[in-house]
C-alpha positions in Angstrom: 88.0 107.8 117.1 87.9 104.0 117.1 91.0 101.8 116.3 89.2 101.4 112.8 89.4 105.0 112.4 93.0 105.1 113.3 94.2 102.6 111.0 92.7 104.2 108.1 93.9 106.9 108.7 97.5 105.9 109.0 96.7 103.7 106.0 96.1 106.4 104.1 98.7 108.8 105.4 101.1 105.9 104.2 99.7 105.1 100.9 101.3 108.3 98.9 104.9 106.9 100.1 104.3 103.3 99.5 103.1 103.9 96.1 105.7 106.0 94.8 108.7 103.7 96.3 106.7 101.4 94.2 106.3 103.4 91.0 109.9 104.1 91.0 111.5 100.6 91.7 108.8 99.0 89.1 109.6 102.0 86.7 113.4 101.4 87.2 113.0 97.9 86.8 111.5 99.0 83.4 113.7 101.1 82.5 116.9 99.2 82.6 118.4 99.9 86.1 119.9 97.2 87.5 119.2 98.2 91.1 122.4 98.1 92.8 123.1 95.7 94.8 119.7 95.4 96.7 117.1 93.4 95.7 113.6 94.2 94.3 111.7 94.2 97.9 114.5 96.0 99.9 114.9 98.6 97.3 111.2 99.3 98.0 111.7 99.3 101.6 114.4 101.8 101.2 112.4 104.3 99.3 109.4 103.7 101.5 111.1 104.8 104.7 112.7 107.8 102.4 109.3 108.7 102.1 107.4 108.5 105.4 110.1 110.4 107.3 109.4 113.3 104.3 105.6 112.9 105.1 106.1 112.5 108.8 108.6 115.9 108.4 106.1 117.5 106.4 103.0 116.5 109.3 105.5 118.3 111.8 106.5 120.9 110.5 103.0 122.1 109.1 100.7 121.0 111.5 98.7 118.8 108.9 99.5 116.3 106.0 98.4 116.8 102.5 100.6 119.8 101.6 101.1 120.1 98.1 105.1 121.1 99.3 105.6 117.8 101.5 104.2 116.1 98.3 106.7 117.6 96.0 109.7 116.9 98.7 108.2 113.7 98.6 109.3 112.9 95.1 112.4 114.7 95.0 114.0 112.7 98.5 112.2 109.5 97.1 113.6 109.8 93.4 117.0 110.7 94.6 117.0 107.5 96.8 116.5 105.2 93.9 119.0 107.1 91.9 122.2 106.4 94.5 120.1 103.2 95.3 120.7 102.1 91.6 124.4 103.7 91.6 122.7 106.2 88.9 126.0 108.4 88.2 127.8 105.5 86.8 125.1 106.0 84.2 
């Protein structure tokens, strides 16, 4: 596999994390959150590494990425870092 190769292929092992950190900060944003005390960009960067260590724990413990489970833990760990990110109990 050439370094081409590789870097597609972490690109798109990334991408699902990136774009829900980015979905839910935009969203947020949207929705009325004021988002803490962080701003826009480190909010994102916040939920981004939320979600690659949930991918890269899904890749480990499975043996392969693209599990429908790693996915769904995805969301969960990612949403629930934008919720304490945005202090989301003080409602």
């Amino acid at each position: 596999m050439g370094p081409l190769d590789i870097l597609n292929h972490l690109l798109n092992f990334v991408a699902p994390a990136a774009f829900v950190a980015l979905l839910l900060v935009l969203g947020g944003r949207l929705l009325g959150a004021k988002g803490g005390a962080l701003a826009g960009w480190r909010q994102w960067a916040a939920v981004f590494v939320v979600g690659l260590v949930v991918l890269a724990a899904g890749l480990a413990l499975w043996g392969r990425d693209g599990k429908m489970l790693t996915y769904a833990a995805l969301v969960v760990a990612t949403a629930t870092c934008q919720w304490v990110l945005v202090r989301g109990w003080k409602g």
